[in-house]
C-alpha positions as a Markdown table, in Angstrom:
| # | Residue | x | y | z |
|---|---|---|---|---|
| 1 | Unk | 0.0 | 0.0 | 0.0 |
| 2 | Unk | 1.6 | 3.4 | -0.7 |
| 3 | Unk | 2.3 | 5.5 | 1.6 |
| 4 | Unk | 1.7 | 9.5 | 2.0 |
| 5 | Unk | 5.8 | 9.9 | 1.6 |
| 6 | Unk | 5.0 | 7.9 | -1.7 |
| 7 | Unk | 2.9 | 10.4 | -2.9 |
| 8 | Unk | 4.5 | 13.1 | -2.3 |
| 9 | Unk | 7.5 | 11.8 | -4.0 |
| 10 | Unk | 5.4 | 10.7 | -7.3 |
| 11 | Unk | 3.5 | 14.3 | -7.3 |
| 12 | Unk | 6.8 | 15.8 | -6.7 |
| 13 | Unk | 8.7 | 14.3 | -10.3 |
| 14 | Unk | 5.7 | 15.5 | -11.9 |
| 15 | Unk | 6.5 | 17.5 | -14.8 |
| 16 | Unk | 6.4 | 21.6 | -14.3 |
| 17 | Unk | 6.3 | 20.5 | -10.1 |
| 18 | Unk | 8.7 | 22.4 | -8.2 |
| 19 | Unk | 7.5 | 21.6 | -4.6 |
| 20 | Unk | 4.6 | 19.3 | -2.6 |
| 21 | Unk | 3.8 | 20.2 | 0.8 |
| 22 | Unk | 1.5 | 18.1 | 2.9 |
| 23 | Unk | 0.3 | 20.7 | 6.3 |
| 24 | Unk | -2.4 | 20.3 | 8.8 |
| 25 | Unk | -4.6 | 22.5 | 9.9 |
| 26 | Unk | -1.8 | 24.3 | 12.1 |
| 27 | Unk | -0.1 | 25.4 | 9.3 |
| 28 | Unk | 2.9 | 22.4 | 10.2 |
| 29 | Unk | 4.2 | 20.3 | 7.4 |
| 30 | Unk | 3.2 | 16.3 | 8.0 |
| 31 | Unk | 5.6 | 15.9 | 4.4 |
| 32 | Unk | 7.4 | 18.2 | 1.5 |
| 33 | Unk | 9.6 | 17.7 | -0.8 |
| 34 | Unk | 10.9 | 21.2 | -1.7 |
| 35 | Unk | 14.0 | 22.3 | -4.1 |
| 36 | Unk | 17.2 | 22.8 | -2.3 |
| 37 | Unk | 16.8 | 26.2 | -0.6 |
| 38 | Unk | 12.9 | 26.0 | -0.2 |
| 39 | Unk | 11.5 | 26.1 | 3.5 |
| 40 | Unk | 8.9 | 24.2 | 3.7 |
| 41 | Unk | 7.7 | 24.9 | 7.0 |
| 42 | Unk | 7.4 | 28.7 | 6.2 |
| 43 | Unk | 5.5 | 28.2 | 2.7 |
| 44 | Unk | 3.3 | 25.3 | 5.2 |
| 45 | Unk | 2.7 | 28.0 | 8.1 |
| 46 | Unk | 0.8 | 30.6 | 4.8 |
| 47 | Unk | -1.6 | 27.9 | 3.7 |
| 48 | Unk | -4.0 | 28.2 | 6.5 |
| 49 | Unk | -4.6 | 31.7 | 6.5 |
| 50 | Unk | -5.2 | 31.4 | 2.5 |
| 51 | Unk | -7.4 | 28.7 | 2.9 |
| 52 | Unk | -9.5 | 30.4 | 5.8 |
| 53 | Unk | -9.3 | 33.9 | 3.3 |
| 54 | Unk | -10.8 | 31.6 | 0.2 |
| 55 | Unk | -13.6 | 29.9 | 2.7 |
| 56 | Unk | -14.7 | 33.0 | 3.6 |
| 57 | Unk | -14.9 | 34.4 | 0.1 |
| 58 | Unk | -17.1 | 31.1 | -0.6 |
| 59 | Unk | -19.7 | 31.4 | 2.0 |
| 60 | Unk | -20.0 | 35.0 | 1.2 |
| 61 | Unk | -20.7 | 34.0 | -2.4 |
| 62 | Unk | -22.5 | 30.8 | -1.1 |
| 63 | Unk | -20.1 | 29.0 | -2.8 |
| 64 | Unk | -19.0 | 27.1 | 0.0 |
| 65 | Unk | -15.8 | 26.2 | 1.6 |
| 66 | Unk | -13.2 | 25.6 | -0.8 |
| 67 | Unk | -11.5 | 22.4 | -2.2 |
| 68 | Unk | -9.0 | 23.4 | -4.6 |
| 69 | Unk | -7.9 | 26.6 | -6.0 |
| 70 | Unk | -5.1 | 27.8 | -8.2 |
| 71 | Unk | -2.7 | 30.9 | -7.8 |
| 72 | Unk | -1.1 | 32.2 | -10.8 |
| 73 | Unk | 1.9 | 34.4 | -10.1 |
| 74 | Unk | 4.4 | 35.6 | -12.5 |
| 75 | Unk | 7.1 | 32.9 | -11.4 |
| 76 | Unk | 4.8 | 29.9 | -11.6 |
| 77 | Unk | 1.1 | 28.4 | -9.8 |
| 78 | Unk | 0.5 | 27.5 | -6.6 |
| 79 | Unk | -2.3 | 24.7 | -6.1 |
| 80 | Unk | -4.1 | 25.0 | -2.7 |
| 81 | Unk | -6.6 | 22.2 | -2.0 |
| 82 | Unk | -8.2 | 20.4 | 1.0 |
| 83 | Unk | -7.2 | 16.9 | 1.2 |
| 84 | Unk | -9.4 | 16.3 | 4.5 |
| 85 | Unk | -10.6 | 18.4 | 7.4 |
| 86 | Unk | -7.6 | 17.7 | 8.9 |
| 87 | Unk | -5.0 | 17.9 | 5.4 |
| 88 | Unk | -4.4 | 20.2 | 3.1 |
| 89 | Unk | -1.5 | 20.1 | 0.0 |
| 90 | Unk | 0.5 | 23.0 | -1.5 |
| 91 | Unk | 1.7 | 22.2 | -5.1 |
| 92 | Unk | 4.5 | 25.0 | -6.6 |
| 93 | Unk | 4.8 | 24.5 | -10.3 |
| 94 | Unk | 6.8 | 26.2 | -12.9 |
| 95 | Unk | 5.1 | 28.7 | -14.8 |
| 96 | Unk | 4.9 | 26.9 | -17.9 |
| 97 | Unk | 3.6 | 23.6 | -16.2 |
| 98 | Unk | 0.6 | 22.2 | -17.7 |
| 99 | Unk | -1.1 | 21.6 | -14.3 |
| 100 | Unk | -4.6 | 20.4 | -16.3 |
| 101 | Unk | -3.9 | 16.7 | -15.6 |
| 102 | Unk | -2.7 | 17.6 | -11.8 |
| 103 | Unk | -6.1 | 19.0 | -11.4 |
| 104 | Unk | -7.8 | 16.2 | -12.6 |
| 105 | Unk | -6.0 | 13.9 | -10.7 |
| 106 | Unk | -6.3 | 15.8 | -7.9 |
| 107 | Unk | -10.0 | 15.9 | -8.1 |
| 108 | Unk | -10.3 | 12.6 | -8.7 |
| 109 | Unk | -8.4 | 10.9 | -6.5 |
| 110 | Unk | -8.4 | 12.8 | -3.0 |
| 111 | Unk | -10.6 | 10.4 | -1.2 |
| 112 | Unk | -7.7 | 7.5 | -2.0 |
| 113 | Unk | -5.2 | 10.7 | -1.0 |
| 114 | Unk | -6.3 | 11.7 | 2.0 |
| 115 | Unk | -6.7 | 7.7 | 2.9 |
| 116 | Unk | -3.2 | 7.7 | 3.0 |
| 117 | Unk | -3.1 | 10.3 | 5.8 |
């Protein structure tokens, strides 16, 4: 059975995928894999406040709370998403990722994901 290190590891040689981050709910990393350099328990400690700052925006559009979202910056995307009430996942990717099929996948599989929590 594959672990949460396993995924993170697979998500992480993705093409375009510069940096996986794993964080609970305190803003702490439970896993990363991050270029040489990166800190992943400062990107980790951002997450919740975005995440509370997109809920927000959600209920006030009665949209509800959010699953996924995706940050385009001028040096590449950042892909927030909740993995469980207790998980969420930052994904960094190069700016001229295609991140389409991460999406997907991400969708599509983060029941099995947040399993391996």
């Amino acid at each position: 059975m594959p672990t949460i290190r396993d995924f993170v590891e697979a998500l992480g040689r993705r093409e375009g995928v510069e940096a996986v981050i794993i964080l609970g709910n305190d803003g702490l990393p439970i896993d990363s894999r991050v270029p040489p350099g990166g800190d992943p328990d400062a990107l980790a400690a951002l997450i919740p406040n975005v995440l509370r700052a997109c809920d927000q925006l959600g209920a006030t559009a009665s949209g509800g709370g959010l699953e996924m979202g995706v940050l385009e910056y001028g040096a590449g995307a950042a892909v927030v998403a909740n993995l469980s009430p207790n998980a969420k996942l930052l994904v960094l990717a190069r700016p001229n990722a295609n991140i389409g099929p991460l999406l997907y996948d991400l969708k599509r599989f983060r029941a099995e994901i947040a399993g391996l929590l």
